[in-house]
C-alpha positions as CSV (number, residue, x, y, z in Angstrom):
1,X,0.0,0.0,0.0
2,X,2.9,2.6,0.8
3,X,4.5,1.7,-2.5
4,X,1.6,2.5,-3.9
5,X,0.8,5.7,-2.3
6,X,4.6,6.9,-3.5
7,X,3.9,6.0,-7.2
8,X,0.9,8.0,-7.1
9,X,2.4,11.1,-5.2
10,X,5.0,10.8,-7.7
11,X,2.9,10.5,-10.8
12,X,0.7,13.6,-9.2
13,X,3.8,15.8,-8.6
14,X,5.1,15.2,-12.3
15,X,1.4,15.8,-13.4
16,X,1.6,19.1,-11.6
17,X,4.8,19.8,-12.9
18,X,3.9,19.3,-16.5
19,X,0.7,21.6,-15.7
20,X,3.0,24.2,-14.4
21,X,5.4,24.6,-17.9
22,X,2.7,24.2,-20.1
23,X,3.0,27.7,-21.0
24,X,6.6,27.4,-22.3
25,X,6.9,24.3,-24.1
26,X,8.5,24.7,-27.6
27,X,7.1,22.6,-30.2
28,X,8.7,21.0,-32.6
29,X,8.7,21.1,-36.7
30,X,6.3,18.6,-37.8
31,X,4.0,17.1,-40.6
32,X,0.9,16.3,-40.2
33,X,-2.2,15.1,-42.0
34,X,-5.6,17.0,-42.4
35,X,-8.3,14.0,-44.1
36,X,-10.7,15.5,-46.1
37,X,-12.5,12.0,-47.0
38,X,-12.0,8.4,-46.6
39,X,-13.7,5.2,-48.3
40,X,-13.5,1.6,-48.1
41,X,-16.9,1.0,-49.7
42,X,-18.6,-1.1,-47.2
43,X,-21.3,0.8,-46.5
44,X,-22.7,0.8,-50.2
45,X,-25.0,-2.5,-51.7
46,X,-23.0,-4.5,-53.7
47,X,-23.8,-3.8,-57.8
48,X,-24.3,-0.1,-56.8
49,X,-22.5,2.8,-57.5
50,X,-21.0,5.0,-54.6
51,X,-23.4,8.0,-55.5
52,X,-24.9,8.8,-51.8
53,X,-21.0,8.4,-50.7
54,X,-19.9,11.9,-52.7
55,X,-18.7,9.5,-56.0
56,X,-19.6,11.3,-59.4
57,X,-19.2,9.4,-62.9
58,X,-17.6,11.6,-64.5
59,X,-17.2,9.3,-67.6
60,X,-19.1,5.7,-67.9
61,X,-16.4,3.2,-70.1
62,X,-18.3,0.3,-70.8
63,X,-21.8,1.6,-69.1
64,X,-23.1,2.9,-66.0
65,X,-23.9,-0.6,-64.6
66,X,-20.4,-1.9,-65.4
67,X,-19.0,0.9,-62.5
68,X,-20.4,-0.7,-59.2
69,X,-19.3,-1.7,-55.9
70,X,-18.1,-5.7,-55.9
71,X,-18.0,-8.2,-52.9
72,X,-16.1,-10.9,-54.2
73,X,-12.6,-8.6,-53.9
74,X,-11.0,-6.2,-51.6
75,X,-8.4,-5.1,-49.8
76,X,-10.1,-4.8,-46.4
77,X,-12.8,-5.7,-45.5
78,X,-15.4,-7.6,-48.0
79,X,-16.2,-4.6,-50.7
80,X,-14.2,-2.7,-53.0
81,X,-15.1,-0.3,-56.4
82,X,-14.8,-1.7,-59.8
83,X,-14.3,0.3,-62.8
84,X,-14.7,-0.6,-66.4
85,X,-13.5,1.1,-69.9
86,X,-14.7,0.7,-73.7
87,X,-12.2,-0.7,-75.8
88,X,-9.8,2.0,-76.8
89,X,-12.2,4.8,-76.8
90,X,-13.9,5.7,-74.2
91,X,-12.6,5.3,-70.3
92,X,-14.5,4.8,-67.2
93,X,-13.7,7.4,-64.7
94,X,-14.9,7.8,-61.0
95,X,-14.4,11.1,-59.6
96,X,-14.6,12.1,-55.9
97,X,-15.2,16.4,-55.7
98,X,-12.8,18.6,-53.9
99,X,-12.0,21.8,-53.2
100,X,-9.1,23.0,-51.6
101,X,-5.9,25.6,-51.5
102,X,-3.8,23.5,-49.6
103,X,-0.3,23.2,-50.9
104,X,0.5,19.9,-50.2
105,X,-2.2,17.7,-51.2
106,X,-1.6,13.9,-51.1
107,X,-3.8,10.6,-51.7
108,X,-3.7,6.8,-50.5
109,X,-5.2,3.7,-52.3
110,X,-5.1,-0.1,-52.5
111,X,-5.4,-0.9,-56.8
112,X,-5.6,-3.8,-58.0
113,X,-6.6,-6.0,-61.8
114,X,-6.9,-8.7,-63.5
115,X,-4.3,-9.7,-65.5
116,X,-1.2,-7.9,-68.0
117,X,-1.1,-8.1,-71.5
118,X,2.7,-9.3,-71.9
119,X,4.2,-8.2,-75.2
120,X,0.8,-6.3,-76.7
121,X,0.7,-2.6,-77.3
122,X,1.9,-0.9,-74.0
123,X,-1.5,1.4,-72.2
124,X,-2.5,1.9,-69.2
125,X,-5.2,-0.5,-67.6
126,X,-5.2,1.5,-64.5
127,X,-4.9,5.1,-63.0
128,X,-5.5,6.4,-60.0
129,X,-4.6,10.6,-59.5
130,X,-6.3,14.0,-59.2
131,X,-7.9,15.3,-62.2
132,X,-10.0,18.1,-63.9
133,X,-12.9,17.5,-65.9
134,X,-12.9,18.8,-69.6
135,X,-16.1,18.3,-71.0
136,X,-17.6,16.8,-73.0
137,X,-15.5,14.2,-73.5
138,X,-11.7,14.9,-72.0
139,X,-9.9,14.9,-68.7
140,X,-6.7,15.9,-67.8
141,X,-4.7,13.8,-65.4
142,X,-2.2,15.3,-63.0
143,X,1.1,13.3,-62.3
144,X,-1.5,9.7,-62.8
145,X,0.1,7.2,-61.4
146,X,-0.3,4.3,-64.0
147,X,-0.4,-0.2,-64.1
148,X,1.0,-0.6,-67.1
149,X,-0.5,-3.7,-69.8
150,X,3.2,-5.1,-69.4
151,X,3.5,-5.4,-66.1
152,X,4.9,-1.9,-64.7
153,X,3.9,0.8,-62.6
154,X,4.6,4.6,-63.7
155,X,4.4,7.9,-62.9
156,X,4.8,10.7,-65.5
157,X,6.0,7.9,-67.8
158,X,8.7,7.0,-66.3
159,X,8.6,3.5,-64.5
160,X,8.8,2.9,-61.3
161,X,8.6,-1.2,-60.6
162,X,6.8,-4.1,-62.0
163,X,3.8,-5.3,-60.2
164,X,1.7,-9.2,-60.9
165,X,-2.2,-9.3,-61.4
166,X,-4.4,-10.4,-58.9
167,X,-2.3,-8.6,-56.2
168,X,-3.5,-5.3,-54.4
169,X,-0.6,-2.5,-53.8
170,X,-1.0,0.4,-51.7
171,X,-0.3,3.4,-53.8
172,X,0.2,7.0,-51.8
173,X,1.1,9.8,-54.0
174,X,1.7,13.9,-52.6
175,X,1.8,16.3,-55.2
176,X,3.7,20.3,-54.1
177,X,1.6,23.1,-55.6
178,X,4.1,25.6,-55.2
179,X,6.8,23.6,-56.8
180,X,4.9,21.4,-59.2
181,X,6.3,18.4,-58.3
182,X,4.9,14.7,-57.5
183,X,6.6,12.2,-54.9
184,X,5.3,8.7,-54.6
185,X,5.6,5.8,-52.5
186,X,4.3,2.2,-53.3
187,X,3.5,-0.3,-50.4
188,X,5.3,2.5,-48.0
189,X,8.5,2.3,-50.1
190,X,9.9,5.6,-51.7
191,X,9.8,5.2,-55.6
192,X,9.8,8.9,-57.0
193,X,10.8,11.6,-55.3
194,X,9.8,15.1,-56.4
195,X,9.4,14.4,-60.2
196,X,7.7,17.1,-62.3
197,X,4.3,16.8,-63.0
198,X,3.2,16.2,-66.1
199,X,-0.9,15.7,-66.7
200,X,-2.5,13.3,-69.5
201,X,-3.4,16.6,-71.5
202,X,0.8,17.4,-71.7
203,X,3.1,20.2,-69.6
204,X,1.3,21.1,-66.5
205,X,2.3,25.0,-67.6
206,X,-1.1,24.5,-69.2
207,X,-3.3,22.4,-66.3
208,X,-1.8,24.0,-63.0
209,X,-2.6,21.8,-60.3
210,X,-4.6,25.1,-58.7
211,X,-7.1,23.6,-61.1
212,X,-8.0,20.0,-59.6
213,X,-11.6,19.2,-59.4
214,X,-11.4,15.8,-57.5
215,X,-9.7,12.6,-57.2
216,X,-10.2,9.8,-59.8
217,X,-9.8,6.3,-60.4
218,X,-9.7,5.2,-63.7
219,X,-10.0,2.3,-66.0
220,X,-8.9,2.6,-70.0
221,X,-9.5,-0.7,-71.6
222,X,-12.1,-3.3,-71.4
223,X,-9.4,-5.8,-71.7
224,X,-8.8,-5.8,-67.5
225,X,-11.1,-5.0,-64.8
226,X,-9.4,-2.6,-62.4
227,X,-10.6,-2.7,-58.4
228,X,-10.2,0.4,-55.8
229,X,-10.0,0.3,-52.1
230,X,-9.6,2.1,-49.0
231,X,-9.3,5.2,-50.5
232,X,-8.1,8.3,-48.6
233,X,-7.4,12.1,-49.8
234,X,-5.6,14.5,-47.5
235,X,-3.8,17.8,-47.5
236,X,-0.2,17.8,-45.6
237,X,1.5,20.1,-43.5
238,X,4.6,20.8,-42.0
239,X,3.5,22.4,-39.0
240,X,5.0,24.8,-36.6
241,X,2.4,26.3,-34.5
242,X,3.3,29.9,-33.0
243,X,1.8,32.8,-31.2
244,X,2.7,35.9,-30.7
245,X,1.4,38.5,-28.7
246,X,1.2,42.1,-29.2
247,X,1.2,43.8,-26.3
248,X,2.7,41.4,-24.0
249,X,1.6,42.9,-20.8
250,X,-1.1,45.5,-19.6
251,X,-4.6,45.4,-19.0
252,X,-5.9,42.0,-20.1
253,X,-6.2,42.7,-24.1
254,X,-4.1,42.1,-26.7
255,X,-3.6,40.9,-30.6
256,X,-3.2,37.6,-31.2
257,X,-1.0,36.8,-34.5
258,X,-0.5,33.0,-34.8
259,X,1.4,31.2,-37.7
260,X,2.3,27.2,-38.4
261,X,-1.7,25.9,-38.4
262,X,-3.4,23.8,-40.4
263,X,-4.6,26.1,-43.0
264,X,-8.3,26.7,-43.0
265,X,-9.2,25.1,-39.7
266,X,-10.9,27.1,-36.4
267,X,-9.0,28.0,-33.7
268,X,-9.7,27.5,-30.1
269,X,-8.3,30.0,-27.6
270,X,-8.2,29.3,-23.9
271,X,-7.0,32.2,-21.2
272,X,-5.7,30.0,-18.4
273,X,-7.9,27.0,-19.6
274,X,-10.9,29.2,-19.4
275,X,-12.3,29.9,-23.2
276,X,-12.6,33.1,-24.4
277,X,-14.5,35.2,-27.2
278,X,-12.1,36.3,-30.4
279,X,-12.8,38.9,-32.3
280,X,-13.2,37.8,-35.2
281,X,-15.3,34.4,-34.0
282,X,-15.2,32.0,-35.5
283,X,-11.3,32.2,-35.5
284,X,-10.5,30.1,-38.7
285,X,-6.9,30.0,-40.0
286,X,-5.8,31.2,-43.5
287,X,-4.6,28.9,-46.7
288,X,-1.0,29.2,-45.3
289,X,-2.1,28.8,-41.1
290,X,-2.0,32.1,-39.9
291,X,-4.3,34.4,-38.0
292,X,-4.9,37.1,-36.6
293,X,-7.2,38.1,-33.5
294,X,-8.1,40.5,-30.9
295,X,-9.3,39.2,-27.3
296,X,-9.9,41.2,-24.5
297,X,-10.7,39.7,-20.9
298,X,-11.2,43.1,-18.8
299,X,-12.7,41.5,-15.8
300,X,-9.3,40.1,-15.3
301,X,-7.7,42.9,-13.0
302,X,-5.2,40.8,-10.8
303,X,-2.0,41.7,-11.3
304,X,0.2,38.8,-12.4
305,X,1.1,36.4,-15.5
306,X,-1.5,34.2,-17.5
307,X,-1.5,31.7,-20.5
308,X,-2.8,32.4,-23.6
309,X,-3.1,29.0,-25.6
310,X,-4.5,28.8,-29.0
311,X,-5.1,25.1,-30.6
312,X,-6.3,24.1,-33.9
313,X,-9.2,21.2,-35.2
314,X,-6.3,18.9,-35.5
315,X,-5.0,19.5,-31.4
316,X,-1.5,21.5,-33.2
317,X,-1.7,24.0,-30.3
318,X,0.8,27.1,-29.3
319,X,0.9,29.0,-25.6
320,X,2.2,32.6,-24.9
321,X,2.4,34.2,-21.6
322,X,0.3,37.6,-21.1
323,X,1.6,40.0,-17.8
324,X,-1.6,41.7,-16.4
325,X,-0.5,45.0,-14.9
326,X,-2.1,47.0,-12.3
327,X,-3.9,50.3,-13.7
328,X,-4.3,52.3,-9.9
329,X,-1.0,54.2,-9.9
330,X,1.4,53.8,-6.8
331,X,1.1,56.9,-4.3
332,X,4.1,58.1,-3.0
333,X,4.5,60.7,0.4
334,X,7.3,63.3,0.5
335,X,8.9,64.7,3.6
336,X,7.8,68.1,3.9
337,X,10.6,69.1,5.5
338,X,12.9,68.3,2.3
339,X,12.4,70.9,-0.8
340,X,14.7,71.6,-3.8
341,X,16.0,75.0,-3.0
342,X,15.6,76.1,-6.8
343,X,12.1,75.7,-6.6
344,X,11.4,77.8,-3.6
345,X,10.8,81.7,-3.9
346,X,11.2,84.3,-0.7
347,X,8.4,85.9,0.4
348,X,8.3,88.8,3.1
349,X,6.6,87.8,6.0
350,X,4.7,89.8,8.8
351,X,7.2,89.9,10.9
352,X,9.7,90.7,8.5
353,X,11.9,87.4,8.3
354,X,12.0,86.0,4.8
355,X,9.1,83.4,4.4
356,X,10.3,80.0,1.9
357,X,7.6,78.5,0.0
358,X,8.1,75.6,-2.0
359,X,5.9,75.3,-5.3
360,X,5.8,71.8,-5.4
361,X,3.5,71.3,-2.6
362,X,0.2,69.9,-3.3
363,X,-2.6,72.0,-4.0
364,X,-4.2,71.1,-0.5
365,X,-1.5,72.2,1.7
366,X,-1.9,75.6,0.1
367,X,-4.9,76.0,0.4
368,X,-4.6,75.6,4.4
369,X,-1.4,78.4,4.5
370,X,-2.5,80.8,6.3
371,X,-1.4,83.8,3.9
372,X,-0.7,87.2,6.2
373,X,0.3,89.2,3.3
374,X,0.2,93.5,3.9
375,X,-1.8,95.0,1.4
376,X,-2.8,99.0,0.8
377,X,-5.2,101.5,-0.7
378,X,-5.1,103.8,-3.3
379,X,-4.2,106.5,-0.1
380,X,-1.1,104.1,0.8
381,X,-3.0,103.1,4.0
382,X,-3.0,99.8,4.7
383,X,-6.3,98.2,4.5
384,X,-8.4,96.8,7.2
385,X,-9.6,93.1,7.3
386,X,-13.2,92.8,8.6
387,X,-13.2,91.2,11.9
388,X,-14.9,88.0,10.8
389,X,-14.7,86.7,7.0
390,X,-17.2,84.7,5.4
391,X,-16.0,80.9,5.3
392,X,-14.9,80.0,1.4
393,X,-15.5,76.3,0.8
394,X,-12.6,74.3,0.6
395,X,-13.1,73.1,-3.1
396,X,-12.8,77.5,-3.8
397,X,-9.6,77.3,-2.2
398,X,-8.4,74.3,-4.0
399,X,-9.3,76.5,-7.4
400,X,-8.4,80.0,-6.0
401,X,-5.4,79.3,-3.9
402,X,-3.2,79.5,-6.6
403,X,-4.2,82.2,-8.5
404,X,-4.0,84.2,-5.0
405,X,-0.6,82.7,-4.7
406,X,0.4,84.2,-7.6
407,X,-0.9,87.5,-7.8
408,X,0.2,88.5,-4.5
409,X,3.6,87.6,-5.4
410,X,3.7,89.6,-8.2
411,X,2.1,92.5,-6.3
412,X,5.1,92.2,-3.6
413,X,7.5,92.3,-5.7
414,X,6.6,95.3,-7.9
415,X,5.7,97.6,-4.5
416,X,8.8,98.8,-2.8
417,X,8.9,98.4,1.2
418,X,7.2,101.3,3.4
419,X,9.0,102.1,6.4
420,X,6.4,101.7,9.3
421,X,5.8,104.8,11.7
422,X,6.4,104.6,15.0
C-alpha cells in the first residue's frame, strides 16, 4: 500500500509539474495530416454505385452498370469499387469532388486488376490521380500514377517497378503546388521523389494543379477490370504552430497573431484554460495557417502572468504568456521638511523674516497656508480686514489658492517696502 501511495504522489507531482510549464513548451517542426474523405466501400450495396458516398461518374467506359461496388474482392474488408473502360475509346472514370488551397495535397489507395497483357501494345489499364474535368468528353490527369498492360507501374512515364495481377498495392502519392512536383511511394517504399508533373493533357504549364476538381480512379480498356480500395485524400503540412502577442503585458487585451496551423481550420483560444471570445469568432486560420485576433478579458484585473493557448481542429496548439498590470498608480509621500532650494521663492513675511515657499506642494497644503500678506489703498494706508470673514469652501480654495498665490507675489514684488511709523 505505501508503495503504492509513493507512485501515485509521484505520478501527481510530475502531473503538476507538467501543468506548471505548459505555457513554455516549444514545439517541434512537424507534418501532419488533415483527411478530407476516406472510403473503403462497405457501406454501399453490392452492384451499386457509390453516389450517396460523394462519387460522381464523370465518364461511364463500358456503361453505367459496369461501374459498381463488388464483394467478391477487396483489400479490407469484404467490398471494394470496380471500374470498367470501352475498348480504346472511351474510359470509365470515377471522380470524388474537392476543393481546396492547400499546398501539399496527397492521396492513398489499394489498386488492384486482373491480368497484364505481356508483349501487346503498352497502355495503361489503371490510374488512380487527381484530375479536372474537360467536357464533353476529355480529362486531364495530374502526375496519374499508371499499371501498365506489361506489367509496370509509372508515374509521369517513367517507370517505377513491376507489379503481378491479382495482387493489391498500396499506392500514396503527394503532389507540391508551389513547386509542381509529385513524390510517390508504393507499399510504404519511396519510388519517385519530387518528379515534375506532367498531366494526361501534356506540360502542366497548361493544367496547374490550382485547377483539380477531384480525385479519380480510372479504367482505359475493357481488356482488364481494375478494383479500388480504402481510399483516402488528405492535405499535408509541415506544421510549426506559433503565437505571438502584441502587447505582452497590460490590461488584459491584446492581438493575437499566430502562424504554423493547419490552413483553414478554427481556432480555439483558452485564457488559463478558461475559453474566451475572439474577435473575429469563429477564429479560422488562412490557406498558409495564420491568424490574426483580438481578445480582451477586462474583468481580469489581478496583477500577475497568465496563459494564452491557442489550438487548432487537428490538437496543433501554441501558448504565450500575457503579464496583467495593475492600472491604480502607486502613491508616493514626500517629507515636507525636504524641498529643492531652486524651486522655492522668498516671500516677506509679517514679521519681516523672509518666508520659503516651496511650489511643489500639493494643492491642498496651500490651500490651508494661512497667507498674512500686507496690502494697501489707493491712499497708501494699509487696508483693514473685517473682523470675521465669510468661510470659502474648501473646493474655492483648492481652485483660488493658486491664482491668490500668484498675484500676490507679483504684487510684492513690484511695491517697494514702506518704512512703518512709529
Amino acid at each position: 500500500m505505501k508503495r503504492f501511495k509513493s507512485a501515485f504522489t509521484i505520478l501527481f507531482t510530475l502531473s503538476l509539474t507538467l501543468l506548471a510549464v505548459s505555457c513554455i513548451v516549444q514545439f517541434e517542426v512537424r507534418a501532419d495530416e488533415q483527411v478530407f474523405f476516406e472510403d473503403d466501400f462497405e457501406s454501399y450495396n453490392a452492384g451499386s454505385f457509390p453516389f450517396s458516398g460523394g462519387w460522381d461518374l464523370w465518364y461511364n467506359g463500358q456503361g453505367d452498370s459496369y461501374q459498381k461496388v463488388v464483394n467478391h474482392t477487396s483489400d479490407s474488408p469484404t467490398k471494394s469499387l470496380s471500374i470498367l473502360g470501352w475498348h480504346y475509346r472511351w474510359v470509365g472514370v470515377a471522380a470524388r469532388p474537392l476543393e481546396t488551397n492547400a499546398v501539399k495535397l496527397g492521396f492513398s489507395v489499394n489498386v488492384r486488376v486482373d491480368s497484364i497483357d505481356v508483349g501487346k501494345l503498352d497502355h495503361s489499364i489503371a490510374s488512380v490521380c487527381f484530375g479536372k474535368k474537360i467536357p464533353p468528353d476529355r480529362i486531364c490527369l495530374y502526375a496519374p500514377i499508371d499499371f501498365i498492360s506489361n506489367g509496370t507501374i509509372s508515374v509521369c512515364k517513367q517507370p517505377l517497378q513491376s507489379f503481378l495481377p491479382d495482387t493489391w498495392y498500396n499506392v500514396k502519392s503527394i503532389i507540391d503546388r508551389n513547386t509542381e512536383t509529385v513524390s510517390v511511394w508504393i507499399d510504404d517504399v519511396l519510388v519517385a521523389d519530387n518528379f515534375t508533373i506532367r498531366t494526361s493533357q501534356g506540360s502542366v504549364t497548361s493544367w496547374p494543379t490550382s485547377e483539380i476538381e477531384g480525385f479519380t480512379v480510372n479504367q482505359f480498356y475493357n481488356s482488364v477490370r481494375a478494383y479500388f480500395d480504402d481510399v483516402k485524400v488528405f492535405a499535408v503540412y509541415d506544421l510549426n504552430p506559433k503565437l505571438v502577442l502584441e502587447p505582452t503585458s497590460g490590461i488584459a487585451a491584446t492581438t493575437l497573431v499566430g502562424s504554423g496551423f493547419v490552413p483553414n481550420s478554427e481556432i480555439s483560444v483558452t485564457w488559463n484554460d478558461t475559453a474566451i471570445h475572439t474577435v473575429p469568432n469563429p477564429l479560422v486560420t488562412d490557406g498558409y495557417g495564420k491568424f490574426t485576433a483580438i481578445i480582451s478579458v477586462l474583468n481580469q484585473t489581478v496583477p500577475g502572468s497568465y496563459c494564452v493557448s491557442v489550438i487548432d481542429e487537428l490538437g496543433n496548439e501554441a501558448n504565450a504568456t500575457f503579464e496583467v498590470v495593475s492600472m491604480v498608480p502607486t502613491s508616493t509621500s514626500e517629507d515636507s521638511s525636504t524641498t529643492n532650494s531652486d524651486d522655492v521663492l522668498e516671500l516677506e513675511s509679517t514679521n519681516g523674516e523672509p518666508e520659503q515657499t516651496n511650489f511643489d506642494t500639493p494643492v491642498l497644503e496651500i490651500a490651508n497656508v494661512n497667507l498674512e500678506l500686507e496690502s494697501t489703498n489707493a491712499d497708501d494706508k494699509p487696508v483693514e480686514e473685517p473682523e470675521t470673514a465669510p468661510e470659502i469652501p474648501l473646493y474655492s480654495l483648492l481652485l483660488v489658492a493658486p491664482a491668490v498665490l500668484a498675484v500676490t507675489v507679483i504684487y510684492k514684488l513690484k511695491t517697494p517696502n514702506k518704512t512703518k511709523e512709529n
